[in-house]
C-alpha positions, 0 to 999 in steps of 0.5 A: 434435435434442434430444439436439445442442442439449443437448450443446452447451448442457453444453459452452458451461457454464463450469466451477466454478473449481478448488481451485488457482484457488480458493486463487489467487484468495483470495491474490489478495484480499490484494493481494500486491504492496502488502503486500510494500511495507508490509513493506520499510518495516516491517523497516528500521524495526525495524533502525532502533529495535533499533540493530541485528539485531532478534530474528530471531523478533520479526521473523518474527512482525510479519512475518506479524502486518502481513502478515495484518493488510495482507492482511484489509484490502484484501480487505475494500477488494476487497469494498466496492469490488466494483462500481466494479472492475467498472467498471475495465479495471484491475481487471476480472479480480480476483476479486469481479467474476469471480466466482471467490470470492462477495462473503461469502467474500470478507467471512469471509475479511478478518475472519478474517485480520484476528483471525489478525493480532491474535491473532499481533500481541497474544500474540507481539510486543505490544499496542501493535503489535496495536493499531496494526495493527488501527487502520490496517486499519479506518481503511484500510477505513471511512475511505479506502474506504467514506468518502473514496475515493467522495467526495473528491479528497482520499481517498488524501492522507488515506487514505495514512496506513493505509499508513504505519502499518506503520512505528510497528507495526515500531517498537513491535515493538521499543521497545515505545513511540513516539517522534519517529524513528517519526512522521517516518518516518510522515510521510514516507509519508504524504507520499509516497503521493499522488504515487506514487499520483497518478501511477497515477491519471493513467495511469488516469485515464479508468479512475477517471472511468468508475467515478465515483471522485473523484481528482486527475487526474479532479476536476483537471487534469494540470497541476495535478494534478503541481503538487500531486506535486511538492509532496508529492514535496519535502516527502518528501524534507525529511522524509527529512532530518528522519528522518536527523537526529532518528535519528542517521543516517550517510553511507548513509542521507545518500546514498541520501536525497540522491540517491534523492531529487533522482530522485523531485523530478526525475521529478515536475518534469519531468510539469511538461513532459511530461504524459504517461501515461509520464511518470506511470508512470515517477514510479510506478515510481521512487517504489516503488524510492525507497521500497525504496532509503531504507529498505533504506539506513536498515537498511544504514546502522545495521548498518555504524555 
C-alpha cells in the first residue's frame, strides 16, 4: 500500500518546465505582438526623416535597440502586474501567474534587456535616441503601470504616450534632432491609443472589473465610453492630416490617411449603434491595420516621390 500510494503521489507531481518552455516563456515576457506594432511605426518614420532608404545598419541597430528596450519594459509591466493577471482569464496563462518563470527572473530579465538596449542604442545610432528609448520604458513602467493603471480611468490616454515614443527614437536615429513632423506623428499615437485600446477593454471588460482595474468600459458606461473613441478616433485622423502636410506628403500617403481613416472614424460611430463586444473588436482589429497601413503609406509614398 505504501509503495501504490507513493508511485501515484510521484506521478501526480508536475514536472519543471523545460529548457524550450523556459526560453518560450521569457520570450513571452516581452509581448512579441506589441513590439512588432512599436516597430512598424518606428522604421516608416525613419524613411520619412531620411527622405529616403536610411542606412540599412542604422536600421538593424534601432531595430534591435527599441526592440529590447519594448521588450525590457513589458516584462517588467508583466511583473508589477503579476496578481491582477492572475485574476484575468485574458492573462491567466502568461508566465508569472503559471509559474513558468519566478517573479525575480523575470525582474533580472527586464533590466538586463533594458541596459542591452541602452548599450546598443548609445554607442550604435545616438544618444538622443538611447535616451528616448530608456524614457519611454520607465514612464511606461512607474507611470502607466505602477501609477495610473491602478488607479485612474485615465491611465492608457496618458500611459499611451511610451507607445508612441518609438516614432521620435526612429526620428532621431536619423536626424539626430526632433522636429514638428516627428511630434505630430506622436500625437497621432497617443491619440490613437485609447480607442484602440478601449475598444479590448470593452471586450473585456468583465475581465478588468474582476481585478479591480479602473478603465473606461469598467468606471463608464458603453455609451459613453465609445463617445469618447470617437472622439480620440477624429482627432487621429486631423493629426494624420497635419502629419501630411507639416512633412510634404504625396497622394499616397493622402490616400491611404483619407480612406483608412474615414474605416477607423466609421467603425468607431457605428459602437455608437451597436455596443456590442464584436463591434469593439472589430474597431480593435481595424485600428492595428490603420496604424500599419498609414505608416507603411507614409514609407511607400517618400520613396515613390
Amino acid at each position: 500500500m505504501v509503495s501504490n500510494a507513493g508511485t501515484l503521489a510521484a506521478r501526480s507531481v508536475r514536472p519543471g518546465p523545460g529548457p524550450l518552455e523556459r526560453v518560450a516563456a521569457f520570450i513571452a515576457l516581452t509581448k512579441p505582438r506589441i513590439i512588432e506594432l512599436l516597430l512598424i511605426t518606428t522604421v516608416p518614420t525613419m524613411f520619412v526623416a531620411a527622405r529616403g532608404w536610411p542606412s540599412a545598419g542604422l536600421v538593424l541597430a534601432t531595430l534591435v535597440g527599441g526592440t529590447l528596450s519594448a521588450g525590457s519594459a513589458n516584462a517588467a509591466n508583466m511583473y508589477l502586474d503579476r496578481d491582477i493577471d492572475a485574476l484575468m482569464r485574458r492573462t491567466s496563462q502568461r508566465p508569472l501567474v503559471t509559474g513558468t518563470v519566478s517573479a525575480p527572473a523575470a525582474l533580472a530579465f527586464a533590466v538586463a534587456l533594458q541596459l542591452a538596449a541602452f548599450s546598443v542604442l548609445w554607442l550604435a545610432v545616438n544618444p538622443l535616441s538611447a535616451v528616448l528609448a530608456l524614457s519611454a520604458a520607465l514612464f511606461y513602467v512607474f507611470i502607466y503601470t505602477a501609477l495610473l493603471k491602478r488607479t485612474s480611468p485615465q491611465n492608457i490616454v496618458i500611459g499611451g504616450a511610451a507607445g508612441a515614443v518609438p516614432v521620435l527614437v526612429g526620428w532621431a536615429a536619423v536626424t539626430g534632432s526632433l522636429g514638428w513632423a516627428p511630434f505630430l506623428l506622436f500625437s497621432l499615437v497617443v491619440l490613437w491609443t485609447p480607442p484602440h485600446f478601449w475598444a479590448l477593454a470593452i471586450r473585456y471588460r468583465d475581465d478588468y472589473a474582476n481585478a479591480k482595474v479602473p478603465m473606461m468600459p469598467v468606471v463608464q458606461s458603453i455609451s459613453r465610453t465609445t463617445w469618447q473613441m470617437l472622439a480620440y478616433s477624429v482627432a487621429t485622423v486631423a493629426a494624420s492630416a497635419g502629419f501630411g502636410v507639416v512633412a510634404h506628403m504625396h497622394w499616397i500617403y493622402w490616400g491611404v490617411a483619407v480612406l483608412a481613416g474615414a474605416g477607423f472614424v466609421g467603425l468607431c460611430a457605428r459602437m455608437l449603434v451597436t455596443r456590442t463586444a464584436a463591434a469593439a473588436m472589430k474597431v480593435f482589429h481595424w485600428s492595428i491595420t490603420y496604424l500599419s497601413l498609414l505608416f507603411v503609406a507614409m514609407a511607400v509614398d517618400v520613396l515613390v516621390h
